[in-house]
C-alpha positions in Angstrom: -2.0 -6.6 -30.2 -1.8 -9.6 -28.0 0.4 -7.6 -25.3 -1.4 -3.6 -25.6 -4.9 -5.8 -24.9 -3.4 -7.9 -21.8 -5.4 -6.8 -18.7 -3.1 -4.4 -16.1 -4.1 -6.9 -13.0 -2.5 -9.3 -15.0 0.6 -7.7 -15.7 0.9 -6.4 -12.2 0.9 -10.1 -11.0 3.6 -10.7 -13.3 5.8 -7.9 -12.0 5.4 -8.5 -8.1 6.2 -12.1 -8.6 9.1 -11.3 -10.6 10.1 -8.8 -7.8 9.8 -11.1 -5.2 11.8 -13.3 -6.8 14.0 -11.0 -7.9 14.5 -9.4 -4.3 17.9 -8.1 -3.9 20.0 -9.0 -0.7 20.2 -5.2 0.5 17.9 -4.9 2.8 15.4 -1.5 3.3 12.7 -0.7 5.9 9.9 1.4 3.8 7.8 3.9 6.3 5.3 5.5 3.7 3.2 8.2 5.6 0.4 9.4 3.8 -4.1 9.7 3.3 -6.4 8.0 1.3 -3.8 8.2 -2.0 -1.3 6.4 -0.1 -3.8 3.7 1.0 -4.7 3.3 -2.5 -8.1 4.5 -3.1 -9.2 4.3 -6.8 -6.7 1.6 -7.6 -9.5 -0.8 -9.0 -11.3 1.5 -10.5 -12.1 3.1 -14.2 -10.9 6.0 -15.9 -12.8 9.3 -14.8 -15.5 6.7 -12.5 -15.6 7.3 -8.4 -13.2 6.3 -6.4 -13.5 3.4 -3.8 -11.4 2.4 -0.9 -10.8 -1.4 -1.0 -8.7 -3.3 1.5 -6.6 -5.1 -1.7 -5.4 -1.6 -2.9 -2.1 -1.2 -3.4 -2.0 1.7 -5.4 1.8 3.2 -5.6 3.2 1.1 -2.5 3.2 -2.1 -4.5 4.8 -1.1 -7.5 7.5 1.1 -5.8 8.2 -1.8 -3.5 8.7 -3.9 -7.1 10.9 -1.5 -8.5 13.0 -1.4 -5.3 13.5 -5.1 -5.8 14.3 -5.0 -8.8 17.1 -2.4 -7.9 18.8 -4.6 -5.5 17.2 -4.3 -2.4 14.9 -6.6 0.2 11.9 -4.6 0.6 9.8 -4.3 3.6 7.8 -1.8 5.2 6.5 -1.1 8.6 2.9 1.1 10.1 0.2 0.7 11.9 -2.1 -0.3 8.5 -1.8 -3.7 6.8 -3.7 -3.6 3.2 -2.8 -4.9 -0.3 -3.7 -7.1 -2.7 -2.6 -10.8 -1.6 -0.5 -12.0 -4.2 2.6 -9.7 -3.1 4.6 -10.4 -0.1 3.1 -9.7 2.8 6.4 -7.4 4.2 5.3 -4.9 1.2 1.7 -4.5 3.0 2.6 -1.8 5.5 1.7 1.5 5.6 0.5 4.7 7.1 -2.2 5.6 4.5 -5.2 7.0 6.2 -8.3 8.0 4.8 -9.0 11.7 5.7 -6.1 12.9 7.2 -4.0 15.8 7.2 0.0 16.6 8.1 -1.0 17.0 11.6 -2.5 13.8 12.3 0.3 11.7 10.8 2.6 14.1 12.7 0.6 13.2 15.7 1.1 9.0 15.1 4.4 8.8 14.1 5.8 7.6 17.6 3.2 4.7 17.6 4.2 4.5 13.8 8.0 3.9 14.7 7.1 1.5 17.7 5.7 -1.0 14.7 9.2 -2.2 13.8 12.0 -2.9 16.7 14.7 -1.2 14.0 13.8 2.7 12.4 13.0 2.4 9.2 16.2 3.6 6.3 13.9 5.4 3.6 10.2 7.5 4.1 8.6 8.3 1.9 5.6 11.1 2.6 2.8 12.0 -0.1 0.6 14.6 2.2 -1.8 18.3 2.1 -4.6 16.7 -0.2 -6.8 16.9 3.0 -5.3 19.9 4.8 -5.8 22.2 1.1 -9.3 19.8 1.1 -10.1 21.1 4.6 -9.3 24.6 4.1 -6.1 25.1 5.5 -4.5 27.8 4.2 -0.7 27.2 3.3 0.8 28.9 6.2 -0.5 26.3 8.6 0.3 23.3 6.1 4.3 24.5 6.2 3.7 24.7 10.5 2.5 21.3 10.1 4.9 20.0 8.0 7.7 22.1 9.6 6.4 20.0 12.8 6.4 16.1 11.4 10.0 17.1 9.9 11.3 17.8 12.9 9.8 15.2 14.7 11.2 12.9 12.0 14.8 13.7 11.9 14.1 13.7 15.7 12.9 10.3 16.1 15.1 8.5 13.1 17.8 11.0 11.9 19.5 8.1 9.9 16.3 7.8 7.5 16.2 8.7 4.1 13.4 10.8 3.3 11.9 11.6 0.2 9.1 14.3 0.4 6.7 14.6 -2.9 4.8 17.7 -4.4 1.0 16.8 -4.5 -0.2 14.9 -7.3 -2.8 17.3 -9.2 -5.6 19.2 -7.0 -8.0 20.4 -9.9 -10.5 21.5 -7.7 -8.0 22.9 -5.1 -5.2 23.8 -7.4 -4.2 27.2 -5.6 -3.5 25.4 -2.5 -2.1 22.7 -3.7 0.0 24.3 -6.2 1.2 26.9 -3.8 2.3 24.6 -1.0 3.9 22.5 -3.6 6.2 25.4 -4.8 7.7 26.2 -1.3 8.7 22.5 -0.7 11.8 22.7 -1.9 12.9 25.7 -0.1 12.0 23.0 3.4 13.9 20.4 1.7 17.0 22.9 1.0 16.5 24.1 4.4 16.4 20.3 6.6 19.4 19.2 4.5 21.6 21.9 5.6 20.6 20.7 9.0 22.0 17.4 8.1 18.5 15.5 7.6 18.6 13.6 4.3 16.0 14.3 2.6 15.5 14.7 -0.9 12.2 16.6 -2.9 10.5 13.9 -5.3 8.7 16.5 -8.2 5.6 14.3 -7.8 2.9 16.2 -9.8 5.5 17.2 -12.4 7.2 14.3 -13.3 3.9 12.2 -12.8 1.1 14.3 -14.6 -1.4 12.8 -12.6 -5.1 14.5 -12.0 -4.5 16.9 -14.4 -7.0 20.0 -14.7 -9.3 18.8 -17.6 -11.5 15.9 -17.4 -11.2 15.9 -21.3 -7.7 16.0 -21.4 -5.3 12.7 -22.9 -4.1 11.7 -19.5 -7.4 12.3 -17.8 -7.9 9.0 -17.3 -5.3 8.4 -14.6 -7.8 10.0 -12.4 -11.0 9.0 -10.9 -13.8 11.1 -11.0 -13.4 14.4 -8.4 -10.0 14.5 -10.0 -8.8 13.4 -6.6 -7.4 9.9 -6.5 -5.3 8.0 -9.4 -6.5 4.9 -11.0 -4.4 2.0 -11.5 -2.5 3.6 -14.1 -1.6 6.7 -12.5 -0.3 5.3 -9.3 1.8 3.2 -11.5 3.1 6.8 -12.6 3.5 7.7 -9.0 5.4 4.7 -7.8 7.9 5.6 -11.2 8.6 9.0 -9.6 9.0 8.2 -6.5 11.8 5.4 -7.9 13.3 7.5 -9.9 14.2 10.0 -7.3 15.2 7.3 -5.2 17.2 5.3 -8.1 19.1 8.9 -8.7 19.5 10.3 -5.1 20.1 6.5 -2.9 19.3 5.0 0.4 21.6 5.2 3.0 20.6 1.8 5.1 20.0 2.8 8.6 
């Protein structure tokens, strides 16, 4: 009883420090290029209430960063954005997470994104298209746009390790978001025999996050719009991205 009433915050802290201490000696540069779900917005806030974008977020960046550690490896990141709670090491704080914007605007920052460390980073992670199916694009231009950053990517840092996730759940959008998330793995198929390596993390399948029924037992991972994941469902994001790094590997840059 003791342990199922502990408060989350609480046994977050406890994790990160553990991880920190924990850090392995292998060391990985994190570029994670994202919106508003990659910033962290809804991170502090209840089951099913509105979302808020608060500069401690650290939605799923913090505890992937802690389960990297824990696998061995000296995480730190690199972006133009610094935000995070302050109790984890700073070097997890980095990010490309922007509020708002679609596939073509990260596509369009990724050079100054790069120029933030002096070495290319070994693993991205990208977590995009809420905005562009939110916008109205129609899936044709989300796979030009995403055809686009790929390229620029395995232009710019060909020894990266990319993993590319399916959109968490889009209730309100679901036939975009659902659509572009079935051709993603044809891209992936299609960079790898290029030689990029890049690997397709099953985000809304694995994680079950925002699904399509407020009422629904695992509603509560989502705020309300059934946009953004609370605490507890970016802690299910940050497991699937691990797990589909923990099963596929990093190749240090």
């Amino acid at each position: 009883t003791m342990m199922a009433s502990a408060h989350p915050s609480a046994v977050l802290v406890a994790m990160v420090v553990a991880g920190a201490a924990a850090a392995g000696s292998t060391p990985v540069l994190w570029l994670p290029l994202g919106d508003s779900i990659t910033f962290g917005c809804g991170t502090d806030a209840a089951p099913r209430a509105p979302a808020g974008c608060v500069s401690d977020a650290g939605g799923y960046r913090v505890p992937l960063a802690w389960a990297l550690s824990q696998a061995g490896f000296n995480v730190s990141t690199m972006g133009t954005l610094t935000t995070g709670p302050a109790y984890v090491p700073p070097a997890w704080l980095r990010h490309e997470g922007h509020p708002g914007w679609r596939l073509d605007q990260i596509d369009q920052l990724l050079n100054k994104s790069l120029a933030t460390s002096p070495t290319p980073p070994d693993l991205i992670t990208i977590h995009l298209g809420t905005n562009d199916c939110g916008q109205g694009a129609t899936i044709s231009l989300m796979n030009t746009r995403l055809v686009s950053l790929l390229d620029h990517i395995y232009a710019a840092v060909p020894t990266a390790t990319v993993f590319l996730a399916s959109m968490i759940g889009f209730p309100s959008k679901a036939s975009c978001a659902d659509g572009w998330n079935a051709g993603l793995p044809k891209y992936v198929s299609q960079y790898h025999a290029k030689g990029m390596k890049i690997v397709y993390t099953p985000m809304q399948e694995w994680s079950e996050v925002c699904v399509p029924n407020a009422t629904a037992p695992l509603s509560g991972l989502c705020c309300a719009g059934e946009v953004h994941p609370t605490a507890a469902g970016y802690l299910r994001m940050a497991s699937a991205f691990a797990l589909s790094i923990a099963e596929n590997g990093i190749t240090a840059a």
